[in-house]
PASEBA-1860 file (N, C-alpha, C; in nm, 3 decimals):
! residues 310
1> XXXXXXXX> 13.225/19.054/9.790/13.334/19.064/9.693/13.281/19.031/9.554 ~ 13.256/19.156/9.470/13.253/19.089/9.327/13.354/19.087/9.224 ~ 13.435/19.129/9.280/13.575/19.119/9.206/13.598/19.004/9.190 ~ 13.676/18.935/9.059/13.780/18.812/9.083/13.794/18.866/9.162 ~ 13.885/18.714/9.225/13.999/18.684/9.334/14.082/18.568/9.304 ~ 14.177/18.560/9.346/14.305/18.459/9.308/14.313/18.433/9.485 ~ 14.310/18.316/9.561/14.363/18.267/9.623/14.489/18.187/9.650 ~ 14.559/18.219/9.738/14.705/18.156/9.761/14.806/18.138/9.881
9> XXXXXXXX> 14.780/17.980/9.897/14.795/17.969/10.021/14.886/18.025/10.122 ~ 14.902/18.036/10.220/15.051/18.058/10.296/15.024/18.239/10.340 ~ 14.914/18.312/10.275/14.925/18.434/10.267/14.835/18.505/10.395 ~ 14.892/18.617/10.479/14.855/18.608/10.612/14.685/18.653/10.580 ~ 14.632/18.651/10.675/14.465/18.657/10.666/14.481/18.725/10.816 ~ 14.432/18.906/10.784/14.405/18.975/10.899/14.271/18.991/10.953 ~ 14.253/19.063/11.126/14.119/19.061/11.143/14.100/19.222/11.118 ~ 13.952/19.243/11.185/13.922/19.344/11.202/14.006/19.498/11.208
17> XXXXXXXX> 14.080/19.501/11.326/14.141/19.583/11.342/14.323/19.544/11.305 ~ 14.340/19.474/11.227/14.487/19.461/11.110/14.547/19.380/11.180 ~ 14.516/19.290/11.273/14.608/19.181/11.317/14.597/19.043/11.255 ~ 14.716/19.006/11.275/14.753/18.882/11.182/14.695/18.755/11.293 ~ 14.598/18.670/11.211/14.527/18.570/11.269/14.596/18.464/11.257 ~ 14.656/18.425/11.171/14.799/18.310/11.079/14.777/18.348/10.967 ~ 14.768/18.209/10.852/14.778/18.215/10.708/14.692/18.103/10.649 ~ 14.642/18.152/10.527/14.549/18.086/10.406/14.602/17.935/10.451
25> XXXXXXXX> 14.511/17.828/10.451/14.561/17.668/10.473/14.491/17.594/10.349 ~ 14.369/17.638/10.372/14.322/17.509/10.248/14.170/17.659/10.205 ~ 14.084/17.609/10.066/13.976/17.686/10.045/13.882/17.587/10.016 ~ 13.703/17.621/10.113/13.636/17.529/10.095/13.535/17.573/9.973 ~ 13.466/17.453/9.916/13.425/17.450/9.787/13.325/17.366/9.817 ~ 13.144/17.406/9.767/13.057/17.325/9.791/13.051/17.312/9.645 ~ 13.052/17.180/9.611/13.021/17.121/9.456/12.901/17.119/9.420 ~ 12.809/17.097/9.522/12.690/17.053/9.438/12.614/17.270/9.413
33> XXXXXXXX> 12.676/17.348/9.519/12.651/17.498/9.487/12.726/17.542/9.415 ~ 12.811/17.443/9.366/12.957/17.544/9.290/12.990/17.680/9.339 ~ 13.033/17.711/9.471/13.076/17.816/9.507/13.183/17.845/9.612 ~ 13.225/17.920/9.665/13.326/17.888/9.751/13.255/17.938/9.863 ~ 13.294/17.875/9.950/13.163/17.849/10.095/13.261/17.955/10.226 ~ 13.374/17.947/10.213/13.468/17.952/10.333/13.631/17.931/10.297 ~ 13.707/17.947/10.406/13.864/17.946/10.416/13.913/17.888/10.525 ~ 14.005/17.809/10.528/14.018/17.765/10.655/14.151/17.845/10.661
41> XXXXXXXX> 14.182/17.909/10.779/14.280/17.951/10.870/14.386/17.883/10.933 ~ 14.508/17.867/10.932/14.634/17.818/11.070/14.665/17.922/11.134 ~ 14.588/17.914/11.275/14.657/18.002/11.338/14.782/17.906/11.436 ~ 14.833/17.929/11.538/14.914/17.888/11.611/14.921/17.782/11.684 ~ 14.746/17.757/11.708/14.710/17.625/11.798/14.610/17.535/11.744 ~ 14.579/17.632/11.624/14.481/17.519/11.518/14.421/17.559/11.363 ~ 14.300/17.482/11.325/14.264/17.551/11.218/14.116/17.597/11.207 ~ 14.098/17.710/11.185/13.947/17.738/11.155/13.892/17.800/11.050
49> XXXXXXXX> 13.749/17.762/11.065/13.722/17.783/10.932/13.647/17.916/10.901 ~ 13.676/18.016/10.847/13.602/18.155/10.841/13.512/18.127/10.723 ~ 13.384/18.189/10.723/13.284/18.193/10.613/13.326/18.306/10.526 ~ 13.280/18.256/10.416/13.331/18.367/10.334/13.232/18.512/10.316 ~ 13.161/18.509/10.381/13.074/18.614/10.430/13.116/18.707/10.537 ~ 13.238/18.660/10.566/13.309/18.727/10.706/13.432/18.800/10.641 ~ 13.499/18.746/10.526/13.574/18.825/10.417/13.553/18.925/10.309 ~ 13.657/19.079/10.401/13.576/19.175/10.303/13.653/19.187/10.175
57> XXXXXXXX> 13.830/19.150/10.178/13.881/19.172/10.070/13.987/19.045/10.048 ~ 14.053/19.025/9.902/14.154/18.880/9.891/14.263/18.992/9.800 ~ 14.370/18.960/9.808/14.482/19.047/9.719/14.567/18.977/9.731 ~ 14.718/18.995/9.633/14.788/18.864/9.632/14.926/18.874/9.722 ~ 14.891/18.956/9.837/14.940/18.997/9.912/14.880/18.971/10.127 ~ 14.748/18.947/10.114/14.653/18.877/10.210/14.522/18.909/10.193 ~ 14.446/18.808/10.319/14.287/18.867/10.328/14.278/18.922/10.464 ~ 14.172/19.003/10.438/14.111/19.060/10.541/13.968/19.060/10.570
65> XXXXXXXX> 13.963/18.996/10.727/13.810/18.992/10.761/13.754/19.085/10.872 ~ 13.624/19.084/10.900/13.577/19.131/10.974/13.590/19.100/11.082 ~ 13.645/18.996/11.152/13.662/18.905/11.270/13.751/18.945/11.379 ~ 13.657/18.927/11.503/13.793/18.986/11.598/13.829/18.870/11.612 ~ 14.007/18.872/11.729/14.011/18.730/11.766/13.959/18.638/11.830 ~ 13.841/18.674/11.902/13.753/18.611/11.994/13.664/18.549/11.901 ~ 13.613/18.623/11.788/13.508/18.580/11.688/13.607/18.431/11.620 ~ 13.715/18.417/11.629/13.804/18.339/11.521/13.790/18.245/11.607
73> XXXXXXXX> 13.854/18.249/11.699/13.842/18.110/11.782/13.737/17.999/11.877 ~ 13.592/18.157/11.791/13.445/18.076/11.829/13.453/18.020/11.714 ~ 13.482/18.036/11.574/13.500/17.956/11.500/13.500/17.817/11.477 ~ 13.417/17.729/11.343/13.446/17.614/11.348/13.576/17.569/11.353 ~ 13.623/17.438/11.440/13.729/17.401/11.350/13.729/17.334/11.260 ~ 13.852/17.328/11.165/13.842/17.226/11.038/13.904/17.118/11.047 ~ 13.827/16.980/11.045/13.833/16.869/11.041/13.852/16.782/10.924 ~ 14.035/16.789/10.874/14.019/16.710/10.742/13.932/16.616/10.735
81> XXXXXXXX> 13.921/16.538/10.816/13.888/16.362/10.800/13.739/16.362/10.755 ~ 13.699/16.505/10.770/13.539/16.546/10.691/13.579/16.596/10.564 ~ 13.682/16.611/10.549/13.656/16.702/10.383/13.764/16.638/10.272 ~ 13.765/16.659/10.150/13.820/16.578/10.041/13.862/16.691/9.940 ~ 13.986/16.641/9.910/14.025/16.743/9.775/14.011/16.709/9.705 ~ 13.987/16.815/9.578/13.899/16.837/9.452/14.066/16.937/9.354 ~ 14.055/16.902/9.243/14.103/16.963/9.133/14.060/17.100/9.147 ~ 14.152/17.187/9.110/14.158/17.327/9.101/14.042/17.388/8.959
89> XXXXXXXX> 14.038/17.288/8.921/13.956/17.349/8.750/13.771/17.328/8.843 ~ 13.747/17.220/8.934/13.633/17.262/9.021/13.583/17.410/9.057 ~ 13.684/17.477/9.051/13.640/17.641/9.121/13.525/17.680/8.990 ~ 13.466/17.830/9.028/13.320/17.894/8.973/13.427/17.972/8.957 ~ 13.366/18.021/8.839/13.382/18.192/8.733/13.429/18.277/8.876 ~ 13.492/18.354/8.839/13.532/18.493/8.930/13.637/18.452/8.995 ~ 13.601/18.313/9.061/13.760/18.275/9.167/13.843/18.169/9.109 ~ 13.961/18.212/9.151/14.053/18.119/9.058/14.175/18.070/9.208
97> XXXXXXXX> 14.240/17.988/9.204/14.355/17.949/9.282/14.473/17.937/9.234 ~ 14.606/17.989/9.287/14.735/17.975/9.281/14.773/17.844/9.303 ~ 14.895/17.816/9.194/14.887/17.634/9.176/14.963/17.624/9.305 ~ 14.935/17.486/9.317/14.935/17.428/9.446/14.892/17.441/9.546 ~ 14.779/17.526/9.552/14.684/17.560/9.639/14.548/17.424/9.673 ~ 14.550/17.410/9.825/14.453/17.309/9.787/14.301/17.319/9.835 ~ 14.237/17.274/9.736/14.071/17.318/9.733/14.000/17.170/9.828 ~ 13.948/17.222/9.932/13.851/17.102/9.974/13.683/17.079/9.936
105> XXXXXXXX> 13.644/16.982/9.938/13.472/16.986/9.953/13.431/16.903/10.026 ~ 13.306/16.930/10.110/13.248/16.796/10.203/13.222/16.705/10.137 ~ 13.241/16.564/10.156/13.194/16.449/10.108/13.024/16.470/10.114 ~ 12.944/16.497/10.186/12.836/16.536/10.210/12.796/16.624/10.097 ~ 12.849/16.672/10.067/12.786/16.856/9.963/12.747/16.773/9.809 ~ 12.842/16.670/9.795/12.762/16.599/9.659/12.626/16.550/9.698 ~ 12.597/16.478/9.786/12.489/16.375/9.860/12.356/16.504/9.873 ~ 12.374/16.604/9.850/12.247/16.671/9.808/12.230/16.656/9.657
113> XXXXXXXX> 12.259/16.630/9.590/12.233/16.588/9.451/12.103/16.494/9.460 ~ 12.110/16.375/9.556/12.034/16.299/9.590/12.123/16.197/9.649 ~ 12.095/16.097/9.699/12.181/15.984/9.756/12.206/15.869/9.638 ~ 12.086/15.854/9.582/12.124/15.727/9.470/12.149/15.810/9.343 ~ 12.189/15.920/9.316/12.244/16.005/9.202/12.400/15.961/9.228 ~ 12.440/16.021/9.341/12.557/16.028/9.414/12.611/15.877/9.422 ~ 12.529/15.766/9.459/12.591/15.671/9.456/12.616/15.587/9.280 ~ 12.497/15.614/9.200/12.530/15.553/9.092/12.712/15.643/9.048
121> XXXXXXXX> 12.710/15.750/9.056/12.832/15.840/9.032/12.941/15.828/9.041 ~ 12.955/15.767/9.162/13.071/15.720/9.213/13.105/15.623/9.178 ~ 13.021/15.518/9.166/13.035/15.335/9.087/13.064/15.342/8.977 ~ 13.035/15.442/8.900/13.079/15.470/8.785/13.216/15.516/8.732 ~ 13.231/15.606/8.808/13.370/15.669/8.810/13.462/15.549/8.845 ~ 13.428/15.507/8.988/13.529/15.394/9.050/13.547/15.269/8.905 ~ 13.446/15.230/8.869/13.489/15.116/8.812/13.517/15.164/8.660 ~ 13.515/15.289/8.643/13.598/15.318/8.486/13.749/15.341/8.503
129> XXXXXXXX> 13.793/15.388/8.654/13.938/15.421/8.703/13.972/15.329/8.694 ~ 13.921/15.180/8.806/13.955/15.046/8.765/13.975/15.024/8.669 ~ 13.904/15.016/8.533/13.926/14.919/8.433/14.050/15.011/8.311 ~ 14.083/15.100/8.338/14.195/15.203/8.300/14.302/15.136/8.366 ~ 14.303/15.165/8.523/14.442/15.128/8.575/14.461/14.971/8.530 ~ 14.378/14.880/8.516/14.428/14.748/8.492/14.455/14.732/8.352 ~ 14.424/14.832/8.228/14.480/14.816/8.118/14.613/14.873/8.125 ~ 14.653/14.995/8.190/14.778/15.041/8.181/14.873/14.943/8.229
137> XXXXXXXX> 14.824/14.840/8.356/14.907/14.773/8.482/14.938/14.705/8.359 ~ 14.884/14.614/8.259/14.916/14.523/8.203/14.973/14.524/8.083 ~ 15.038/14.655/8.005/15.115/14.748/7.908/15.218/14.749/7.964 ~ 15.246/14.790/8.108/15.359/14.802/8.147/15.430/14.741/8.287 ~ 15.336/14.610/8.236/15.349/14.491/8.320/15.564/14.473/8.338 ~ 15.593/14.439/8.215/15.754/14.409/8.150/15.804/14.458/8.226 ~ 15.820/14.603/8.165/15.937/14.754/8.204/15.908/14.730/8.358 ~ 15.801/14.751/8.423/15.796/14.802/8.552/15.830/14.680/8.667
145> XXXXXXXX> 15.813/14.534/8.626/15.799/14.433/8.704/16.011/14.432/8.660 ~ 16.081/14.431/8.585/16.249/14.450/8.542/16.267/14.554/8.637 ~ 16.243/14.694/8.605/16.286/14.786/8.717/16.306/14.752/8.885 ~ 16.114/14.714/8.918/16.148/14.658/9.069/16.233/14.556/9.082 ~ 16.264/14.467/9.008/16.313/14.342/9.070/16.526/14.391/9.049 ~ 16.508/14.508/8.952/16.654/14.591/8.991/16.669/14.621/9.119 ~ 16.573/14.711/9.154/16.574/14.864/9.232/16.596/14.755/9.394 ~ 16.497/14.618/9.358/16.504/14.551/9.474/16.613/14.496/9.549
153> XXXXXXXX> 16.703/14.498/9.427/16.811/14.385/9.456/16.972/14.523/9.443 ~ 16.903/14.596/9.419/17.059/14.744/9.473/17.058/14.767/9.596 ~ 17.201/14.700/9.660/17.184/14.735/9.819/17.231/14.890/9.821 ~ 17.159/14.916/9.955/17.182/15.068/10.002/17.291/15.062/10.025 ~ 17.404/15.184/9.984/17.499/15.218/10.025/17.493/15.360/10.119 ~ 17.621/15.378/10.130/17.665/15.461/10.239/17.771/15.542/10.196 ~ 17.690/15.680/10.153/17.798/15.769/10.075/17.844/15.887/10.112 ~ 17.920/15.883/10.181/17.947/16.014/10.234/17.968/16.141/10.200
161> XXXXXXXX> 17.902/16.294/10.248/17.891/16.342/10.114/17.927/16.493/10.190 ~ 18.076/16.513/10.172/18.132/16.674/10.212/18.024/16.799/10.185 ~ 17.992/16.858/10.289/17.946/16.987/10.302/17.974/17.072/10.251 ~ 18.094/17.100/10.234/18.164/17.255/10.257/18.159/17.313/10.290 ~ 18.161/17.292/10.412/18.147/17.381/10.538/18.201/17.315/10.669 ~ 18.269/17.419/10.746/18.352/17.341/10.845/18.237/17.420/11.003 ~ 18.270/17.324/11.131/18.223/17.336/11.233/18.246/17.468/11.296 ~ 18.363/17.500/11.307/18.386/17.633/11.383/18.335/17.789/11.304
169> XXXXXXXX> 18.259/17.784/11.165/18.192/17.868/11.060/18.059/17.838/11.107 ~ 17.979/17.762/11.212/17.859/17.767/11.225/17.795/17.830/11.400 ~ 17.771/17.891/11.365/17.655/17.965/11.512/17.640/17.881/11.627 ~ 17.650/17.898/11.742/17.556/17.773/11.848/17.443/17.801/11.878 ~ 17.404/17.681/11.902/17.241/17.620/11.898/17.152/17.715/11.838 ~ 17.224/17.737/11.694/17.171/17.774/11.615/17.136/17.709/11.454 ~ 16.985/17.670/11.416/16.987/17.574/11.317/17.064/17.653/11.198 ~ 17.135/17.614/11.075/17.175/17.623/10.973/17.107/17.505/10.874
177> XXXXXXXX> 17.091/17.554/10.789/16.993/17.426/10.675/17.123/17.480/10.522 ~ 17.191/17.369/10.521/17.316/17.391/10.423/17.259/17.280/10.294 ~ 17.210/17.360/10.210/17.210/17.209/10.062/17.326/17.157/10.041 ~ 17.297/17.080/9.930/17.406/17.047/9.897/17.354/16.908/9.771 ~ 17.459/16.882/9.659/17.388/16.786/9.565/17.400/16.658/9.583 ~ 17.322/16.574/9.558/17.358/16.406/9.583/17.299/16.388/9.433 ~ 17.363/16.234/9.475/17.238/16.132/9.352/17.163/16.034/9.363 ~ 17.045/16.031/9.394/16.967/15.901/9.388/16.945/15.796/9.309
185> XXXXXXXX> 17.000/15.674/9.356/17.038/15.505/9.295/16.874/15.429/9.338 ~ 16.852/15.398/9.216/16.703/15.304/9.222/16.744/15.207/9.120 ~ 16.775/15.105/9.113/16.755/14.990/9.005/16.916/15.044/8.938 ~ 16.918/15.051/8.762/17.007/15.138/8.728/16.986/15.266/8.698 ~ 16.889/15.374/8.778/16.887/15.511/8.705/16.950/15.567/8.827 ~ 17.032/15.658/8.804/17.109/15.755/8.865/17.086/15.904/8.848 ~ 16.973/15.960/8.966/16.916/16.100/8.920/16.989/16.202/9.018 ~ 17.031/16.305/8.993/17.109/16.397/9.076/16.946/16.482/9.093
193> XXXXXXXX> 16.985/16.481/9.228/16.895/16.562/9.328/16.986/16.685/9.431 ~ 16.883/16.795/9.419/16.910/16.880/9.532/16.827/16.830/9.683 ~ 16.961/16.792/9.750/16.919/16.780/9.916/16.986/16.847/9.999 ~ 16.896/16.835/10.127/16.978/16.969/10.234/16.966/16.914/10.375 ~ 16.993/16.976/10.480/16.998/16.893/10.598/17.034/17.036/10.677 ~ 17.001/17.007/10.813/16.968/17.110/10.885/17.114/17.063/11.013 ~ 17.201/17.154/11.053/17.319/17.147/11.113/17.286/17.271/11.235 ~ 17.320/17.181/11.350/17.290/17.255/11.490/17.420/17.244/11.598
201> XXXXXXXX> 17.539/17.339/11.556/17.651/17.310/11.643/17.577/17.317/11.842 ~ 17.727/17.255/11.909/17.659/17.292/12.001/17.839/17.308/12.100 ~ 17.808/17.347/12.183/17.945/17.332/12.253/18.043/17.253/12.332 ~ 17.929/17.134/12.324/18.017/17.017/12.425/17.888/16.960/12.454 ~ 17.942/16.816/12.534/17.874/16.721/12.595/17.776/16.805/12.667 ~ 17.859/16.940/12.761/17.737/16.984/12.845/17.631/17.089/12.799 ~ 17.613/17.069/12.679/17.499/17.129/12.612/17.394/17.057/12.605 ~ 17.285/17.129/12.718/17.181/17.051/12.691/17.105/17.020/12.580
209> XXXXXXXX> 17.135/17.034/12.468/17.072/17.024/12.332/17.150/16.899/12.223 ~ 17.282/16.871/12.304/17.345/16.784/12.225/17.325/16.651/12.231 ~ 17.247/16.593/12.284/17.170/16.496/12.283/17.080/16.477/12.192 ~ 17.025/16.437/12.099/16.940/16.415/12.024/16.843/16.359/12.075 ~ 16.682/16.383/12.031/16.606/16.270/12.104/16.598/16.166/12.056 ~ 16.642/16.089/11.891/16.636/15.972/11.850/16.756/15.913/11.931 ~ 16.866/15.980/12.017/16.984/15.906/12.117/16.864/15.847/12.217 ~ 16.785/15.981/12.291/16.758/15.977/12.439/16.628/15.815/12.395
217> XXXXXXXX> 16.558/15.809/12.271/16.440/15.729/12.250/16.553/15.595/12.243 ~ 16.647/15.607/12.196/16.693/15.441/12.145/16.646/15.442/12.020 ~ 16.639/15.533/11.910/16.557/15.481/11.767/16.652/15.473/11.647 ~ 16.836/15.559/11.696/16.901/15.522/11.635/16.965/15.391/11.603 ~ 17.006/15.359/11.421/17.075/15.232/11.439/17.235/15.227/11.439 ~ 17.266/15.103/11.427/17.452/15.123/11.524/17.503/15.240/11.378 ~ 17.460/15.223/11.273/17.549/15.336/11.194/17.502/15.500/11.238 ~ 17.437/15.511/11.240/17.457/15.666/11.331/17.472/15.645/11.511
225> XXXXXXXX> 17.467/15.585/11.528/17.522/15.581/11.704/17.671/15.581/11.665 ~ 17.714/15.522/11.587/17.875/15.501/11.527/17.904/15.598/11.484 ~ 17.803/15.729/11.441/17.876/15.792/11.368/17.799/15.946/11.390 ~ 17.845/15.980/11.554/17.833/16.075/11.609/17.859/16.143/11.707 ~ 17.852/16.277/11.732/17.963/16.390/11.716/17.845/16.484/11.845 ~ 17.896/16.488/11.985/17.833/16.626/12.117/17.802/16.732/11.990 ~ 17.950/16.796/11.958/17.974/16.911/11.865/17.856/16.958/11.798 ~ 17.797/16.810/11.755/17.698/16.854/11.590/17.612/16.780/11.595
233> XXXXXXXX> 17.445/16.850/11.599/17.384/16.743/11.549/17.309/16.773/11.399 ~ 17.283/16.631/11.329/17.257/16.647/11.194/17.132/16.585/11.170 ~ 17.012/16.697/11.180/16.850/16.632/11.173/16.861/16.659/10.993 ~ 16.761/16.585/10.969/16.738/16.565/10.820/16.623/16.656/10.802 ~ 16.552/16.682/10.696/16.474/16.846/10.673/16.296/16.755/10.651 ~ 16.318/16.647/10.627/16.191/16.544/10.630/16.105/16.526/10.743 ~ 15.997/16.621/10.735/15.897/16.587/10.872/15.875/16.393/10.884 ~ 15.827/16.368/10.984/15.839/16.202/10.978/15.682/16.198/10.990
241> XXXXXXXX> 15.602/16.325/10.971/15.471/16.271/10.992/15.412/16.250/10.816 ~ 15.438/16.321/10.716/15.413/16.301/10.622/15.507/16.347/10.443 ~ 15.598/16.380/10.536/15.732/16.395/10.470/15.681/16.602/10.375 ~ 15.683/16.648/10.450/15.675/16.799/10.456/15.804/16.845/10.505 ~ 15.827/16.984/10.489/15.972/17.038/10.559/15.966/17.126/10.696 ~ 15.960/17.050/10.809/15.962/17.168/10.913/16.052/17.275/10.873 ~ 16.043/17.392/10.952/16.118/17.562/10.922/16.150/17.590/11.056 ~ 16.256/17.601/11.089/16.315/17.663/11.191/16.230/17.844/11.199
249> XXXXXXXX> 16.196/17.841/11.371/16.130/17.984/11.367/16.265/18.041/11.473 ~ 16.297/18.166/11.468/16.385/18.221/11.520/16.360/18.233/11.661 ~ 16.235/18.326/11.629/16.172/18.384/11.759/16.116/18.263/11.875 ~ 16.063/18.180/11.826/16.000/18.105/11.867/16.113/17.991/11.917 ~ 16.224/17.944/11.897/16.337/17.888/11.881/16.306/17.732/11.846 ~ 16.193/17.679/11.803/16.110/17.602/11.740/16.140/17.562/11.558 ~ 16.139/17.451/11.562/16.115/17.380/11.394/15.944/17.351/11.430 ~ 15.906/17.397/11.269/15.706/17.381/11.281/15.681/17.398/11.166
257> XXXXXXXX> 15.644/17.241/11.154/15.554/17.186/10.988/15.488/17.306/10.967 ~ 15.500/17.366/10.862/15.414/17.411/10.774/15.262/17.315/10.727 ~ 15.288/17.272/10.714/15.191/17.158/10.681/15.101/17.118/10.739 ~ 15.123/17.062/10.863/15.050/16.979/10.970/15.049/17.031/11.104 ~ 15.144/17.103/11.108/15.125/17.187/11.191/15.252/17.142/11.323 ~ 15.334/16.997/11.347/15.410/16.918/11.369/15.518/17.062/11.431 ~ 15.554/17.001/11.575/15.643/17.148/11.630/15.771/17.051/11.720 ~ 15.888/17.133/11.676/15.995/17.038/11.740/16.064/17.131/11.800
265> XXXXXXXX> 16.184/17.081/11.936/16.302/17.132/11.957/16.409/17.163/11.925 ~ 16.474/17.185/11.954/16.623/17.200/11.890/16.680/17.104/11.857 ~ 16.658/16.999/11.959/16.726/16.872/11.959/16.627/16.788/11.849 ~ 16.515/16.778/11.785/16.427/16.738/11.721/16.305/16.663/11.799 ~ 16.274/16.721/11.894/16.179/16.659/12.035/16.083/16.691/11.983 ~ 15.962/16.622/11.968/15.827/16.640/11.931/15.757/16.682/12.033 ~ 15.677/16.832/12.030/15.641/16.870/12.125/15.488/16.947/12.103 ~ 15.460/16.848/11.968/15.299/16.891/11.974/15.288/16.865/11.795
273> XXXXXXXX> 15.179/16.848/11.758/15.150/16.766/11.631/15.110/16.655/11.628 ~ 15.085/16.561/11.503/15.045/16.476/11.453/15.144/16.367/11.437 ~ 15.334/16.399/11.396/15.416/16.334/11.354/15.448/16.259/11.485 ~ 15.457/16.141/11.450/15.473/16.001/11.545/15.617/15.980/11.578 ~ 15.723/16.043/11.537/15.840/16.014/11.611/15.926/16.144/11.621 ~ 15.998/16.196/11.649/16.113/16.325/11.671/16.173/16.296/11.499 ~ 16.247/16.459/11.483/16.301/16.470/11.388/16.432/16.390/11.333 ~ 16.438/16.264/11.236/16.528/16.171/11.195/16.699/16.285/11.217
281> XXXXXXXX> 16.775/16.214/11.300/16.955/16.211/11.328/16.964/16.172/11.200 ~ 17.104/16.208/11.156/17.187/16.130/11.062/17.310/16.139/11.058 ~ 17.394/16.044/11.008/17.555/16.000/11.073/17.599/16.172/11.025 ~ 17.737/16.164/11.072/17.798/16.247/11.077/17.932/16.253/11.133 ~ 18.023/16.313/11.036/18.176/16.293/11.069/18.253/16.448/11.041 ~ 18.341/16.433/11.160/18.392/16.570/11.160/18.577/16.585/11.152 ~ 18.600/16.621/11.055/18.753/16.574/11.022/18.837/16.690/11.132 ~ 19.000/16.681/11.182/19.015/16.748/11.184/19.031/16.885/11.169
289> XXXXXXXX> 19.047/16.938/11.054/19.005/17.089/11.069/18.879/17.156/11.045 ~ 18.793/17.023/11.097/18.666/17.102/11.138/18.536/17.111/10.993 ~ 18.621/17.041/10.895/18.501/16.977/10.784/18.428/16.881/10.834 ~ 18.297/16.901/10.782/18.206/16.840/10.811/18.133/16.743/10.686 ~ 18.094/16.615/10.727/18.042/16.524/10.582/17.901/16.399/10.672 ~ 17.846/16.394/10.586/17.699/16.336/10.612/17.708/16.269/10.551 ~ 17.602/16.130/10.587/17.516/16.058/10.530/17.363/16.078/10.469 ~ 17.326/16.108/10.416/17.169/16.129/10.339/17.098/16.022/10.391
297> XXXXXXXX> 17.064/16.010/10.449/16.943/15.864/10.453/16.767/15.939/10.469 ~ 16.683/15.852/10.397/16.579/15.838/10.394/16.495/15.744/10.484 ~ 16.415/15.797/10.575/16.346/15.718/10.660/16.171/15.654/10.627 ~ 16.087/15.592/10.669/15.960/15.564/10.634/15.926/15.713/10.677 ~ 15.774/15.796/10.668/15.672/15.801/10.725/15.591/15.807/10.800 ~ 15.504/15.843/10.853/15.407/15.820/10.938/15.409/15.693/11.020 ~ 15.557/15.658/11.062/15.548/15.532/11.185/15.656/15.547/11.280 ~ 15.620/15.518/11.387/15.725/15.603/11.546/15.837/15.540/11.526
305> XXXXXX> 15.843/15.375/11.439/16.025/15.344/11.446/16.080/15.417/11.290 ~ 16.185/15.427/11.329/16.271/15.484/11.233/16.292/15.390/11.147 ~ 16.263/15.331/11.036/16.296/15.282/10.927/16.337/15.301/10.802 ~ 16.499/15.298/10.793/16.525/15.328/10.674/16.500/15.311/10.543 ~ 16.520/15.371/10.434/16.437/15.368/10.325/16.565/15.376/10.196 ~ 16.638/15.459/10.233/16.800/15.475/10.138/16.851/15.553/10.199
END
C-alpha cells in the first residue's frame, strides 16, 4: 500500500475471498521503526493480529486481506498486557488514524534503542511528570480539597425518574434501550446528563428470563429487591468490567461489549468475557396504567460485588 490510509476502528476487515473476519480493534505501531507493523482483529472468539504485509487495501469503509479463515486463526493472538498505548500524533507520514482510534506499541520495540538509552528515558520523563503533577497538586490544593470534602458529605439520593413509556408499548424478551435526561449531584454542581437504560418486558413470573441474575447471585441491595417488578427487568447500559456499553445483538439474542469483548443474557448472565459480575438490575416501579420510572444508580467497576457509586 502506498497510498495514505486513514484507519478506523470498528470497520469490518475482509478475507481473501470477501468474508467478514470481525472488525478493526486496535493498530500496532513499532516506535523505535516508526511504522505500522500490523492490526489486530475481533473476531467472535478472540483477537488477532494480522501483519500488515497480509493487507492489500484500507478505505473508510473496510480492509481487505489476503487471509483465509484458517490463515486468521493460525494467527498471533493479541495480548494487551504486552502492548501499551501511544498518542495518535506517534503515527509515520502516509498513515493517519480516526480520533479515537487506539494505537498500540510493544513495550519491548523502544528497548532496541538500547536498554540504558531506554532506561535513562523513561526516568526522565517519569520524574518531569512527577515534578509537574506536584506543582499543579499544590495550586489547586484549596478548590479541589473544598469540592471533595462537599461531594463527600452529599448523601446519595433516590430520584425517581419517569420514562415515558408505558409496559404494555414494549416487545417481549425483547431488549429496548430508552434514554432519557437526568442530573448529576457531586458536591454543589448540578450537570444534566444524557442517560439510558436497557428495558426487557417479560410475561410473568413464568418467564424464564424474569429473574435477573443479580436476584439468582444475591448481589442485589434491599432497595432494588424492594423495588421490583416479574413484568420488567431494568439492566443499566454500564458493562461492570470496565464501564463500556454492551449492544444487544438480535440475531445472536446476546448483549456483547464492544470493547472487551464481555457477552451476556437476556437476563444479564455473564457468559464469557473478562467482566467479573452480570449486568447491574436497577429499581423499578410500574404504576397502574402501565408507566414505567427508574432509579439511575451507578455501580463500581471491575469488582464481582455490586457497589454503589450514585
Amino acid at each position: 500500500m502506498g497510498e495514505e490510509v486513514t484507519y478506523r476502528v470498528g470497520i469490518p476487515v475482509l478475507g481473501l475471498r470477501g468474508e467478514n473476519f470481525g472488525r478493526l480493534e486496535k493498530v500496532l505501531f513499532s516506535e523505535s521503526r516508526h511504522h505500522v507493523t500490523g492490526l489486530v482483529v475481533r473476531s467472535l472468539d478472540s483477537l488477532h493480529i494480522v501483519s500488515l504485509e497480509k493487507v492489500t487495501s484500507v478505505s473508510g469503509t473496510e480492509i481487505r486481506t489476503r487471509l483465509t479463515a484458517q490463515e486468521l486463526h493460525q494467527s498471533p493472538a493479541f495480548d494487551p498486557t504486552q502492548y501499551e498505548e501511544v498518542p495518535p500524533w506517534f503515527f509515520p507520514p502516509g498513515h493517519h488514524i480516526e480520533l479515537g482510534a487506539l494505537v498500540t506499541i510493544k513495550p519491548l520495540d523502544v528497548r532496541e534503542l538500547g536498554e540504558s538509552e531506554a532506561l535513562s528515558r523513561r526516568t526522565f520523563m517519569g520524574k518531569s511528570v512527577a515534578l509537574l503533577a506536584t506543582a499543579i497538586g499544590v495550586s489547586l490544593l484549596v478548590p479541589i480539597g473544598g469540592y471533595i470534602m462537599a461531594a463527600a458529605t452529599t448523601p446519595v439520593t433516590d430520584n425517581w425518574r419517569d420514562l415515558g413509556v408505558k409496559l404494555q408499548d414494549l416487545p417481549l424478551d425483547e431488549p429496548v434501550q430508552k434514554p432519557f435526561r437526568a442530573v448529576s449531584v457531586s458536591g454543589w454542581m448540578r450537570v444534566p446528563e444524557e442517560r439510558s437504560v436497557w428495558l426487557i418486558r417479560h410475561s410473568g413470573v413464568s418467564d424464564i428470563w424474569s429473574e435477573s441474575e443479580d436476584e439468582k447471585l444475591n448481589l442485589d441491595s434491599p432497595l432494588e429487591k424492594s423495588h421490583s417488578d416479574p413484568r420488567l427487568t431494568v439492566l443499566s447500559p454500564v458493562c461492570p468490567h470496565l464501564g463500556c456499553e454492551p449492544q444487544w445483538h438480535k440475531g445472536q439474542k446476546l448483549f456483547i461489549c464492544p470493547c472487551h469483548h464481555s457477552i451476556y443474557q437476556l437476563n444479564g448472565k455473564r457468559i464469557g468475557g473478562p467482566a467479573p459480575r452480570p449486568m447491574d438490575q436497577l429499581p423499578v416501579r410500574i404504576a397502574p396504567d402501565g408507566s414505567i420510572s427508574v432509579i439511575y444508580e451507578q455501580f463500581a467497576i471491575g469488582i464481582a460485588a455490586k457497589v454503589r457509586l450514585a
